[in-house]
C-alpha positions in Angstrom: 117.8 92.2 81.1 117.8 95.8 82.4 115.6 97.4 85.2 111.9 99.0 84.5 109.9 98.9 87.6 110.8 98.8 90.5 108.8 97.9 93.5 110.6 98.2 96.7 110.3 97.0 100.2 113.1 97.4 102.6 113.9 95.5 105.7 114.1 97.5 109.1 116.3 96.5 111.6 119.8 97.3 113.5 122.8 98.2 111.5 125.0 95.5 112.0 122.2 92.3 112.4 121.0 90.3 109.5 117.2 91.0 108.8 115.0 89.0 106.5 112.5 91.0 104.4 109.1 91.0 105.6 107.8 91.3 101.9 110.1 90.5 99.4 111.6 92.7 96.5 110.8 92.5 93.5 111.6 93.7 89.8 110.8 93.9 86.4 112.8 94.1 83.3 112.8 96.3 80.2 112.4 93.8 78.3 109.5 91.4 76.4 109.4 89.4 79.9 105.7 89.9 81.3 106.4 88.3 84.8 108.4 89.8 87.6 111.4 88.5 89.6 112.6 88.2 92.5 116.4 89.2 91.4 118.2 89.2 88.0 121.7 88.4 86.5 124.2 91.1 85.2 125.8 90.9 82.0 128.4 88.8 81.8 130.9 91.6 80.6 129.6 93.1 83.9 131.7 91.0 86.3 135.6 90.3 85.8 136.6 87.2 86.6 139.8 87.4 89.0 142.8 85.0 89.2 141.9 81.4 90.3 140.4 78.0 88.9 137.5 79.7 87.4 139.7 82.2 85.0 141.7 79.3 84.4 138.8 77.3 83.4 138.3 80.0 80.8 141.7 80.7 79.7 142.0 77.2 78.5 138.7 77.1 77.0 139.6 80.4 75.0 143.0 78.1 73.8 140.4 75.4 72.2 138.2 77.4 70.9 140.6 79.4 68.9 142.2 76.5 67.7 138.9 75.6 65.7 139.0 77.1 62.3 135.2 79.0 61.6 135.7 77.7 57.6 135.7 74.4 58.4 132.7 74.6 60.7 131.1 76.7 58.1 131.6 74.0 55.4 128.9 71.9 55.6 126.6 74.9 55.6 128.3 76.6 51.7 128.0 72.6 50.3 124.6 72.2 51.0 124.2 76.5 49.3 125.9 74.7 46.7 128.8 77.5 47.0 132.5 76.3 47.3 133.7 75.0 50.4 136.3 77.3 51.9 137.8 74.1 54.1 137.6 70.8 54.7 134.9 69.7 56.8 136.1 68.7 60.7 135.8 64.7 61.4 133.8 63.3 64.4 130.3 64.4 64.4 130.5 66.8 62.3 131.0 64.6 59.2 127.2 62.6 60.3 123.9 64.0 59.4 124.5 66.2 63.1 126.7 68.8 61.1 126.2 72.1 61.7 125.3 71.7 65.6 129.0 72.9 66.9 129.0 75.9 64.6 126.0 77.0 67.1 127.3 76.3 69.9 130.5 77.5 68.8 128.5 80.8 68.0 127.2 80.9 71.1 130.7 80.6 73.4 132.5 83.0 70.7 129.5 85.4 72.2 130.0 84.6 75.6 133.5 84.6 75.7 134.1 88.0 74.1 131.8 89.3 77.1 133.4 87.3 79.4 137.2 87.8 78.2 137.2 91.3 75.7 139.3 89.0 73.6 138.4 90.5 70.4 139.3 87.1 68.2 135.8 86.6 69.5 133.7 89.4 68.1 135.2 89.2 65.0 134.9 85.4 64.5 131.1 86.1 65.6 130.9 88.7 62.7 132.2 87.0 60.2 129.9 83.3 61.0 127.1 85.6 60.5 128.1 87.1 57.7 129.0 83.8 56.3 125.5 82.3 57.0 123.5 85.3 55.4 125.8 84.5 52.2 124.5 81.0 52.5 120.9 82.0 53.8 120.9 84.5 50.3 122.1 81.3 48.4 119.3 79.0 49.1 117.3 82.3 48.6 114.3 81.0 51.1 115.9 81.4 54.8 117.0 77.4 54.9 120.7 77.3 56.2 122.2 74.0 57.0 124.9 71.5 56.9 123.6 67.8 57.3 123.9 66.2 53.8 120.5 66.6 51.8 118.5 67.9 54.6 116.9 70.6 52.7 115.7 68.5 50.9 114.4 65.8 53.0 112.4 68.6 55.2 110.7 70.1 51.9 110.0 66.4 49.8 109.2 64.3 53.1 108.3 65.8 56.3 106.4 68.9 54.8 104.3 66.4 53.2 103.6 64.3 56.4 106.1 61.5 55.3 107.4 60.7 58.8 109.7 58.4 60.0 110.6 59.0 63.3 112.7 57.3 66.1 114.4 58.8 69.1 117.3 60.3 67.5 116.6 59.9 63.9 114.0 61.4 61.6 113.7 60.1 58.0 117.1 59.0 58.0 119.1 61.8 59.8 120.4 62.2 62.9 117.9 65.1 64.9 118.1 67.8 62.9 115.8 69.6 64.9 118.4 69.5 67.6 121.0 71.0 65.3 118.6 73.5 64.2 118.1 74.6 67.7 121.9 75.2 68.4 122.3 77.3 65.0 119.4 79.9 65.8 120.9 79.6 69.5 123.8 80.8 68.1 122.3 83.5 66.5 120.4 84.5 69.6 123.4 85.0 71.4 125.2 86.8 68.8 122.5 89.2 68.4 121.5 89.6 72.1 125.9 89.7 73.3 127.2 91.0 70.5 124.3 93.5 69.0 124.9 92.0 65.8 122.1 92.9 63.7 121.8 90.6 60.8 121.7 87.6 63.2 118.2 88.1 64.1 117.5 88.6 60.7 118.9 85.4 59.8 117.6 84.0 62.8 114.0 85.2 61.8 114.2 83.8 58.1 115.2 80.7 59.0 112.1 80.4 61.8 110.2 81.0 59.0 111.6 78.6 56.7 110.9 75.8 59.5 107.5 77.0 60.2 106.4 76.3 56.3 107.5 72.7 56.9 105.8 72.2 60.2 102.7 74.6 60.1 100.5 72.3 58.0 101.2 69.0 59.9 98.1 67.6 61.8 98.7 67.1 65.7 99.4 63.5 65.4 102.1 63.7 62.2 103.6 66.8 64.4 103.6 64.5 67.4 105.2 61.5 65.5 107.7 63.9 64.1 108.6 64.9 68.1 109.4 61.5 69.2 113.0 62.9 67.4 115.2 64.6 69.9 114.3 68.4 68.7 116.6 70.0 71.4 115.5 73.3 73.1 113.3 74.3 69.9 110.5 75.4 71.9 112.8 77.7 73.5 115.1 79.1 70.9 111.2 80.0 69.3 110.1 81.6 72.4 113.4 83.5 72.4 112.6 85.1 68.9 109.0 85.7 69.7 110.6 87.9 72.8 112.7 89.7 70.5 110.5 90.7 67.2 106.9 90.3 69.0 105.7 88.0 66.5 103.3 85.7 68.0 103.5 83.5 65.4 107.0 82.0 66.6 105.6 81.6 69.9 102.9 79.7 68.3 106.0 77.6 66.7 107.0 77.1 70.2 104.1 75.8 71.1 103.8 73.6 68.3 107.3 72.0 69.2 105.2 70.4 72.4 105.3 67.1 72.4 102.2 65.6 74.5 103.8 62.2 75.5 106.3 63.7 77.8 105.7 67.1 78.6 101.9 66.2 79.3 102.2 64.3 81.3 104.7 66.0 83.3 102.0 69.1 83.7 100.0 66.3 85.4 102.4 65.8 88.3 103.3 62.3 86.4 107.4 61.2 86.7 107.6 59.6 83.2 111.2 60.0 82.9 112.3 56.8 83.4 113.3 55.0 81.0 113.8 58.6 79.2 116.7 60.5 77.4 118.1 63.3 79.9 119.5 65.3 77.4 116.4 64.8 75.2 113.9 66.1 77.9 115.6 68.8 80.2 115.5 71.2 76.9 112.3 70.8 76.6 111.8 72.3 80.5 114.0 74.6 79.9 111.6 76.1 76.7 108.7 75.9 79.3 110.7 78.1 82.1 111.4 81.1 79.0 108.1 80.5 77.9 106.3 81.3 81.6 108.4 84.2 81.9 107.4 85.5 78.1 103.9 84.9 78.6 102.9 84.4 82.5 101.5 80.8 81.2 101.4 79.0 84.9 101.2 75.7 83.5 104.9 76.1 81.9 106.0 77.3 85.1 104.3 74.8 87.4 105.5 71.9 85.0 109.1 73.4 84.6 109.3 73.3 88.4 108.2 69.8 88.6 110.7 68.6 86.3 113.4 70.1 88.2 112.7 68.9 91.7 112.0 65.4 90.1 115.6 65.2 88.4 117.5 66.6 91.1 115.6 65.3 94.2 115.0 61.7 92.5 117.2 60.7 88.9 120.7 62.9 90.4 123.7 61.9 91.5 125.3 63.0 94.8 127.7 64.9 92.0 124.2 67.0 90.3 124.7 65.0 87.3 121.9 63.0 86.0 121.7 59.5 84.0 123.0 56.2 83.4 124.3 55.4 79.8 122.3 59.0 79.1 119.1 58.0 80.1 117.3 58.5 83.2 116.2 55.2 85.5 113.9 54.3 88.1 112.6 57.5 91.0 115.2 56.7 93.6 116.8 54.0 92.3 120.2 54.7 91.7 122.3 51.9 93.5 122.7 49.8 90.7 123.1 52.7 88.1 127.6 53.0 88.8 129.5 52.9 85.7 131.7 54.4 83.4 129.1 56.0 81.6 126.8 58.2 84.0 126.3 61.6 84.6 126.2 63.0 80.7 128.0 66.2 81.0 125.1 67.8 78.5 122.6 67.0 80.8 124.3 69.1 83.8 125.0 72.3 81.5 120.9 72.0 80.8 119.6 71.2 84.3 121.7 74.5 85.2 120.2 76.6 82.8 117.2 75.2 84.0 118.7 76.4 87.9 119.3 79.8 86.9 115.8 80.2 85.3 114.1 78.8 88.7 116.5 80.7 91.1 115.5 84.5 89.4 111.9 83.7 89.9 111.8 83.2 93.5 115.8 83.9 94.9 115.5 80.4 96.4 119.0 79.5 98.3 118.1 75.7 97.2 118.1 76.4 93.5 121.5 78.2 94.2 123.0 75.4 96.2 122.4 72.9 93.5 124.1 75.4 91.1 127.2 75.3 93.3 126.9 71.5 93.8 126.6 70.6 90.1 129.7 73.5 88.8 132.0 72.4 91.0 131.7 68.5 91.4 130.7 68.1 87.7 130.9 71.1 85.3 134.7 71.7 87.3 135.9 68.3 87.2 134.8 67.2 83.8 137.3 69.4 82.4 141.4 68.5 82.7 143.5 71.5 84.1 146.1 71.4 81.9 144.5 70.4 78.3 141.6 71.9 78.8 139.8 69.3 77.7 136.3 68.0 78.6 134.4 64.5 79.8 131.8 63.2 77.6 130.1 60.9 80.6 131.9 61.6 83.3 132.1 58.1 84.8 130.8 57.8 88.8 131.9 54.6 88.1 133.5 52.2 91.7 137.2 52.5 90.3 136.2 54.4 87.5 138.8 56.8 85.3 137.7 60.4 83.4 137.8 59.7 79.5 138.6 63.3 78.0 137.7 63.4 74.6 139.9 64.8 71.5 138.2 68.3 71.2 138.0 67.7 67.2 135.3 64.7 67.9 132.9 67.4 68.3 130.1 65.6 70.5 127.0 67.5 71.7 129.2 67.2 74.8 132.1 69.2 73.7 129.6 71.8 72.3 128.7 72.6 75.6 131.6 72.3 77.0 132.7 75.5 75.0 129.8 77.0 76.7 130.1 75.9 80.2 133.2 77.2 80.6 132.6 80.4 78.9 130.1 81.9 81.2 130.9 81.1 85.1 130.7 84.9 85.7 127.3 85.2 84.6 126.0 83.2 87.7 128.1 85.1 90.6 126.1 87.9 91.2 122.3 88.3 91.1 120.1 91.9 92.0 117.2 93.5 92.2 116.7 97.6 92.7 117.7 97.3 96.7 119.5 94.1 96.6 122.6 92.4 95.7 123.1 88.9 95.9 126.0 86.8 96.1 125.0 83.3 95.3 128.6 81.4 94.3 131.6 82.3 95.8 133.9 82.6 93.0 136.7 85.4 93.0 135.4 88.2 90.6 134.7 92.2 90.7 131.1 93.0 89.6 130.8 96.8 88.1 127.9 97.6 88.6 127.7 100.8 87.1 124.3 102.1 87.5 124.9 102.5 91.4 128.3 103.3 91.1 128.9 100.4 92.9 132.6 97.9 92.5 132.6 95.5 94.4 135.4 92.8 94.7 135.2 89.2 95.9 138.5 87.7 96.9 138.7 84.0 97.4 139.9 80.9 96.8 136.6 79.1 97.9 136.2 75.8 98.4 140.5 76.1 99.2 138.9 78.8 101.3 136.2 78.0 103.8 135.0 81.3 103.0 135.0 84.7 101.0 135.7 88.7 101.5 133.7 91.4 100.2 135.2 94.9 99.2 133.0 97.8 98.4 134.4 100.4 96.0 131.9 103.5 96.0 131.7 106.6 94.8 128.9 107.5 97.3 127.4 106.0 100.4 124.7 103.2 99.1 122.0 101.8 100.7 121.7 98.5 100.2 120.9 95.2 101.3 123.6 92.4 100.6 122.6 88.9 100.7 125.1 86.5 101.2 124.1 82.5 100.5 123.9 80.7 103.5 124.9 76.9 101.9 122.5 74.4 103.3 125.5 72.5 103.8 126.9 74.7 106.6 126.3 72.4 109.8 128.6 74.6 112.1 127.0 77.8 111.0 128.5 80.7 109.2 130.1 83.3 110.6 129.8 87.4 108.6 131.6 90.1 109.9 131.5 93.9 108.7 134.6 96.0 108.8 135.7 93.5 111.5 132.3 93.4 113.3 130.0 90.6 113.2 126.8 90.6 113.3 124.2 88.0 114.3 122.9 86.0 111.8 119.5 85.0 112.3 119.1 82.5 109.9 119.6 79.0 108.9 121.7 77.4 106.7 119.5 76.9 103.0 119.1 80.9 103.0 120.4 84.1 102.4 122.0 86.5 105.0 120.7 89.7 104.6 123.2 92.9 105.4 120.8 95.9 105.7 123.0 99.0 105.3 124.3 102.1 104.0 127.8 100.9 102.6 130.4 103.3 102.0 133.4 103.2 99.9 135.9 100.6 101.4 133.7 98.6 103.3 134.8 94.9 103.9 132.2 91.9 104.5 134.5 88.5 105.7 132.3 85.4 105.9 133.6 82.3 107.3 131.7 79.1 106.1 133.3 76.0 108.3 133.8 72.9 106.5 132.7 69.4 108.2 133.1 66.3 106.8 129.8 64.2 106.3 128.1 61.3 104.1 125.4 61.6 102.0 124.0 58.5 101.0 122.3 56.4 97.6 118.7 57.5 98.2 117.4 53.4 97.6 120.9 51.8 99.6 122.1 53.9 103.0 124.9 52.1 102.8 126.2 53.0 99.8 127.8 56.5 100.9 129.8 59.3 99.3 131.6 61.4 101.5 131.7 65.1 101.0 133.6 68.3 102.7 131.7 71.5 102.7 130.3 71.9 99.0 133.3 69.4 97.3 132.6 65.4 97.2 135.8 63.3 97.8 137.2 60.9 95.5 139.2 58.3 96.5 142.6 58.0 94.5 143.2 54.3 94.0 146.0 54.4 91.4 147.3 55.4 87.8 144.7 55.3 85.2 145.9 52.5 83.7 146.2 50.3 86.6 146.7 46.7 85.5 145.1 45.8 89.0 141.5 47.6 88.5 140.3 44.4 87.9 140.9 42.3 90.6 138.3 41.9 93.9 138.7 44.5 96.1 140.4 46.9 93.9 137.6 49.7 95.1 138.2 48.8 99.1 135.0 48.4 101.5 134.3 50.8 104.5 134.1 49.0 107.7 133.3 50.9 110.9 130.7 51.1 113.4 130.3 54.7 113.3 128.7 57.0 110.4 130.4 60.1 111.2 133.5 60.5 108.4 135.4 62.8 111.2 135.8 60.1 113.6 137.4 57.5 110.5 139.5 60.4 108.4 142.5 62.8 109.1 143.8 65.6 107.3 146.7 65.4 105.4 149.7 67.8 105.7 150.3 70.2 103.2 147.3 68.9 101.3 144.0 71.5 101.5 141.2 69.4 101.9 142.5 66.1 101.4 142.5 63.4 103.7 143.6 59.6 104.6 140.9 57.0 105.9 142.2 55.8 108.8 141.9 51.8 109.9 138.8 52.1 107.5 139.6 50.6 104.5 139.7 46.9 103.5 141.8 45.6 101.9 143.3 49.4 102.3 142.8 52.6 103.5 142.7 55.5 100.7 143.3 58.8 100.0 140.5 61.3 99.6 140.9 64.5 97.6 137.9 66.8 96.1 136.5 65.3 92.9 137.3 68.0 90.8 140.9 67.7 91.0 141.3 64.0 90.5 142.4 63.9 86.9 144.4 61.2 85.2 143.7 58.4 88.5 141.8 56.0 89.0 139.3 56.9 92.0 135.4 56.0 93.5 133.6 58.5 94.9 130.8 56.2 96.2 132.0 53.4 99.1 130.1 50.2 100.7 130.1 50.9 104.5 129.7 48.3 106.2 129.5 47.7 110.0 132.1 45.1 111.9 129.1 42.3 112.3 127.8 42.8 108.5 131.3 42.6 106.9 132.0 39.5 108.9 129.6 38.2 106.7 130.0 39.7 103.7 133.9 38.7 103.9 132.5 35.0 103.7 131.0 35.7 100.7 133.8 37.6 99.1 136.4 35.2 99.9 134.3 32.3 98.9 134.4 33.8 95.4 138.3 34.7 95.3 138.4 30.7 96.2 135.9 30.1 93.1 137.6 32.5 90.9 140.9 30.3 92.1 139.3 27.0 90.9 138.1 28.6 87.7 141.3 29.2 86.6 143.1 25.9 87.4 140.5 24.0 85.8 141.2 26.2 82.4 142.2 24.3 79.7 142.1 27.3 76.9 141.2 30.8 77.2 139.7 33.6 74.4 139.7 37.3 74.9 137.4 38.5 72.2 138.2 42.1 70.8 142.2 42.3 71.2 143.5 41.5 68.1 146.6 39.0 68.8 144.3 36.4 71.1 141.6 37.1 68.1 144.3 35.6 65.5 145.9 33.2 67.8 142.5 31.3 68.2 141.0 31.6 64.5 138.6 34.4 65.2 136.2 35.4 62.1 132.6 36.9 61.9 129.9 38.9 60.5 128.4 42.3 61.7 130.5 42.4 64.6 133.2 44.7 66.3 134.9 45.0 69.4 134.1 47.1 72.4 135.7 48.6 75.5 133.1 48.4 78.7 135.2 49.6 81.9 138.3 49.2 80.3 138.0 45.9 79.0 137.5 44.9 75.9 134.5 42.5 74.6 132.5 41.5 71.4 129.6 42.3 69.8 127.6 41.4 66.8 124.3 43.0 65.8 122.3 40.8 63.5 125.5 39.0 62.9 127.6 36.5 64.7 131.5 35.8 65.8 133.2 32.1 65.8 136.7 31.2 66.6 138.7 27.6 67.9 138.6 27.1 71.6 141.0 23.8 72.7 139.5 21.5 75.0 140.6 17.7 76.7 139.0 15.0 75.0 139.8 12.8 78.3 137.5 14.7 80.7 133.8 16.4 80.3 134.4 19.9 79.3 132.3 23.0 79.4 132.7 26.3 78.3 132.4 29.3 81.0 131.1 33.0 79.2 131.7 36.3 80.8 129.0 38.8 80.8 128.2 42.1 82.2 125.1 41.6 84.5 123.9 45.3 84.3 121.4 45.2 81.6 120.9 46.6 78.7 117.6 48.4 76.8 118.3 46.6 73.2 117.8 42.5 73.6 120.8 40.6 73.5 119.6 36.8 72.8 121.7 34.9 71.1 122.4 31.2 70.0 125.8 29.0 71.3 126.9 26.6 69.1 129.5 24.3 69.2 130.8 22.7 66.2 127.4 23.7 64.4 125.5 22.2 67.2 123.7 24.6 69.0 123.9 24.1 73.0 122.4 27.3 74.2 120.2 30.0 73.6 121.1 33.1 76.1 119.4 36.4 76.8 121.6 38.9 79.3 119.1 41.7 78.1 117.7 42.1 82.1 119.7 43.5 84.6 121.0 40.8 87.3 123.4 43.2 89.1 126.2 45.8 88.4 128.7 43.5 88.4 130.2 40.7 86.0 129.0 37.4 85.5 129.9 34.0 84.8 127.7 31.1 83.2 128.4 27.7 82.8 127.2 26.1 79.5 128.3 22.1 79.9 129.6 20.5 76.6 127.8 17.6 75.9 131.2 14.7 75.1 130.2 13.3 71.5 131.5 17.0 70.7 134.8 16.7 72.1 135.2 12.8 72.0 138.8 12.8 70.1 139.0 16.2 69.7 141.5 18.6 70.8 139.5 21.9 69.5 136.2 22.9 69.0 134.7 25.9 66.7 132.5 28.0 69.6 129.8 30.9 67.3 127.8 33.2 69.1 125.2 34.3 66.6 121.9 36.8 67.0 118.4 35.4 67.5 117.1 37.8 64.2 118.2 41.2 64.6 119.0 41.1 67.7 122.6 41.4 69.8 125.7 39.2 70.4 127.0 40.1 73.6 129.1 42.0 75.0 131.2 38.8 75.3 133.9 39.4 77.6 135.7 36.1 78.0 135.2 32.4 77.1 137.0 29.6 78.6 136.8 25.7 78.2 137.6 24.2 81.4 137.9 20.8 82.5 134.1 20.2 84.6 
């Protein structure tokens, strides 16, 4: 977005102090945007990434992403044209009815990436996409492009018509096409707004209209059935198009993609997001931010605004990821949601372009410091530093491991993966007319050529506890610099100019202004001091993480495969008296900002390293701390259940482990509708409408019972189920509510007419109607 007016208000103060504006700065843009801001970002091919772990970042995302072939991304699309496929169509999700939603996002990071790198693979990958999909756009001859199987023609024969059939991630029979249709005009978007190629808008605009012939004539509660479907950021993408052609009738289309159940009720001041989809719902915000700023609608705005300080002050992690098997739980309530499959990495690269939306309106230092608190302790560490590879959910998980995924699955989460680690150097540097911001401390040189101004940040931040500033000018500039004062900062931060320092005035969740008239060579040093502290689950204040500075520590408790992740106390307990982490950690040598607990840890003390650089380990980044009095009596407990465990397995006469293949053979295993599973790296058996038998061996001499394995965390689809035991049924079982995050065992007591001269017994598990078997994780007979 580039300047148009400009309405300026300077500080007035000494020199060499910080000043805060006494009426704040504003600016407008030259482009469709009808509000003003309070600051703006430059262009990405505006600031240069320099060398550290951001450029890195890039550098192997460039290696993925042109390792992908555009042809066989593009396949889908010429099959449904009915034109010749050039290549075979890649596997994972791009062979369901989800095709077609990585060639947008893939559209959108070659964009990004030839800004961000020059790399001209990129433009001319971008080029030829587009001119691919106007040969399949002129093929289908009415603006339709697509590549889920029969989709043209489920949109024009069904849901034109009002035939709806619609569940969260599937309407009429495939998987959210809207969804995909969003990240393919996305892709256009940014390949017409980065690139300046022309046709993509075209493209674009054709195929808005080809969706607004199927949706315009739906009545409000057919439209509203359709939009219980996951539709992505439609209302955005639509509100993107009506910014660039001035056709209000796409940002009526992006009002019709509105759906009244969630967003409603939102505008309301209502938290209905439990229970919800993250990645479903932050789109939908993020339409309603670039909608306010299109139109001036407050509504949008205020709503947008509430949905972000609901997610991040009540449904996020201590990491700024979000969810808990994807969707988000209870306000507050976040104890008992741990496991190796929070924190959807989709769900953090929306909530930050949600941030960056929020942040220009109003230059808030809080919508800046979540930025930094999400990029580096998710967005960072969901990505392995050699492979380049990314985390689907990366786990937050007590002993938990990162799963990276093959980058040929093609998830929604390795579609924005290529984009989150395309575009770190668009969120650097932010400015209005008489102001530049530095909001993340990332080494990079901004150009910012319109006030002649290059100016170079050298760091290693968070390595360093600070940056350094260097002005390259080709005349004296006035001009105020404000430097983000992290919120974090308890022992203040320290700014010196050309080896002065001035006073800093304010507190820490700010901005440091620098009033001045810079001149070539000027140097800015700022010193941020790390401490070490705990934040806390916001429902359990004893369950703590413990951070340094901006970076949350992980614990490394061994290799990722660790046989021993399994047994009690793999994940120690804290015990001290004391809350502050300085008084119960020490620096190690030689290691920046790692430490060892010290006399801390039971059974062990650990070593604690920033998150995002624990890769291929086993590690917690949330700990119990307890006090000496309260694990007196918590050890009770736990070794009263090492003793039961003890007895449990001497009064074992036969054991099962369902879903490994030798035990499965070894004990007669057969069954319908069923497959195995891996939950925390173990593996288990489910059947859905189906059921699972196999030969247990018990003692005729001596009562017997059989002892099942569970996961006690819940689950949203029932799981009741029958037990039977030699086609007598001793059990009906429902594990559908939550009884704890932990694993369970119950007892089901074999009645002896079934084992009365009998050696083995057939056990089946079998669903109560359609429901789910399971997750079985063990079954034992054991001598009662």
């Amino acid at each position: 977005m580039k300047n148009k007016i400009l309405i300026v208000m300077l500080c007035v103060g000494p020199v060499l102090f910080s000043c805060k504006n006494a009426e704040e700065t504003r600016i407008e843009t030259s482009g469709p945007e009808v509000v003003d801001f309070r600051l703006l970002p430059f262009e990405l091919k505006d600031v240069t990434l320099l060398e550290g772990r951001f450029k890195k970042g890039v550098e192997l995302n460039e290696k993925i992403l042109l390792n992908y072939e555009p042809d066989r991304l593009l396949a889908g699309f010429r099959r449904e044209a009915g034109l010749p496929q050039k290549a075979e169509i890649y596997g994972g999700w791009e062979s369901a009815t989800l095709a077609g939603h990585s060639l947008g996002h893939y559209l959108s990071a070659c964009s990004m990436m030839y800004q961000t790198t020059g790399n001209e693979e990129f433009l001319k990958r971008a080029r030829y996409i587009v001119d691919e999909l106007e040969i399949v756009q002129n093929a289908h001859g009415d603006g339709y492009i697509g590549a889920m199987e029969g989709g043209k023609k489920v949109f024009e024969e069904e849901v034109a018509q009002g035939i709806i059939r619609s569940a969260g991630f599937d309407l009429n029979g495939i998987w959210a096409p809207f969804y995909t249709h969003h990240k393919v005009l996305a892709g256009l978007r940014d390949a017409y707004q980065l690139l300046g190629i022309e046709k993509a808008l075209d493209i674009a605009v054709k195929f808005s209209d080809w969706i607004y012939e199927i949706i315009d004539d739906l009545d409000y509660d057919t439209r509203q059935d359709m939009l219980r479907c996951e539709y992505g950021g439609m209302n955005e993408v639509m509100a993107d198009i009506y910014g660039l052609t001035g056709n209000e009738k796409y940002l009526e289309m992006s009002r019709l993609f509105h759906d009244n159940f969630v967003i409603d009720s939102l505008a309301a001041g209502i938290d209905v997001l439990p229970g919800k989809h993250g990645n479903t719902n932050i789109p939908k915000a993020i339409g309603l931010a670039r909608r306010y700023e299109l139109t001036g609608d407050q509504t949008d705005r205020k709503t947008a605004e509430f949905f972000w300080d609901r997610v991040v002050h009540y449904h996020s992690y201590v990491t700024g990821g979000n969810g808990f098997r994807e969707y988000f739980g209870p306000a507050g309530k976040l104890r008992d949601r741990l496991g190796p499959n929070t924190t959807e990495s989709c769900n953090v690269y929306n909530m930050l372009k949600l941030t960056d939306h929020l942040f220009t309106w109003e230059g808030e230092a809080e919508k800046a410091d979540f930025y930094e608190r999400a990029l580096f302790n998710h967005i960072m560490a969901h990505q392995h530093p050699e492979t380049g590879e990314v985390v689907y959910n990366l786990s937050l998980d007590m002993g938990g491991r990162k799963a990276y995924q093959n980058p040929f699955h093609f998830t929604c989460c390795i579609g924005t993966g290529m984009e989150s680690h395309a575009k770190y150097n668009g969120h650097i540097f932010y400015h209005n007319n008489e102001e530049l911001f530095v909001s993340q401390f990332i080494a990079a040189e901004l150009n910012w050529e319109e006030k002649g101004l290059i100016l170079r940040q050298e760091t290693a931040y968070p390595e360093d506890q600070g940056t350094s500033l260097e002005f390259k000018l080709e005349q004296p500039l006035k001009l105020t610099l404000q430097i983000r004062y992290p919120s974090w900062a308890e022992k203040g931060m320290e700014v010196r100019v050309n080896g002065r320092r001035i006073r800093v005035k304010e507190k820490p969740g700010s901005f440091v202004a620098v009033s001045r008239t810079w001149k070539d060579g000027d140097r800015v040093e700022v010193k941020i001091p790390f401490t070490l502290r705990l934040e806390t689950m916001p429902d359990d204040e004893n369950r703590i993480a413990v951070f340094y500075g901006p970076v949350v520590l992980a614990g490394d408790l061994g290799p990722a495969n660790d046989p021993k992740v399994h047994e009690p106390l793999y994940v120690p307990v804290f015990v001290s008296d004391h809350r502050n982490p300085a008084e119960w950690m020490e620096p190690v040598k030689g290691e920046v900002n790692t430490f060892m607990t010290r006399d801390l840890g039971y059974p062990r003390d650990v070593k604690m390293k920033p998150f995002y650089q624990t890769h291929d380990r086993r590690y917690s980044i949330y700990w119990d701390l307890y006090t000496t009095e309260a694990w007196e009596k918590e050890k009770e407990a736990y070794e009263a259940e090492l003793e039961r465990i003890k007895q449990l397995e001497e009064s074992t006469i036969d054991y099962f482990q369902p879903g490994e293949m030798q035990p499965e053979r070894d004990h007669q295993f057969d069954g319908e509708h069923t497959r195995p599973e891996r939950f925390r790296d173990r593996p288990a058996r489910t059947a859905t409408g189906g059921w699972f038998a196999f030969d247990l061996e018990v003692d005729p001499e001596v009562p017997n019972a059989l002892v099942v394995e569970y996961w006690g965390g819940g689950y949203r689809r029932n799981r009741i189920f029958d037990i039977l035991v030699n086609d007598v049924k001793l059990a009906k079982e429902d594990i559908t509510s939550p009884v704890g995050n932990i694993y369970i065992h119950k007892q089901y007591d074999i009645p002896e007419e079934l084992t009365a001269g009998k050696t083995k017994i057939r056990v089946k598990f079998e669903a109560e109607d359609n429901n789910i078997v399971g997750p079985v994780f063990g079954v034992r007979s054991i001598k009662k």
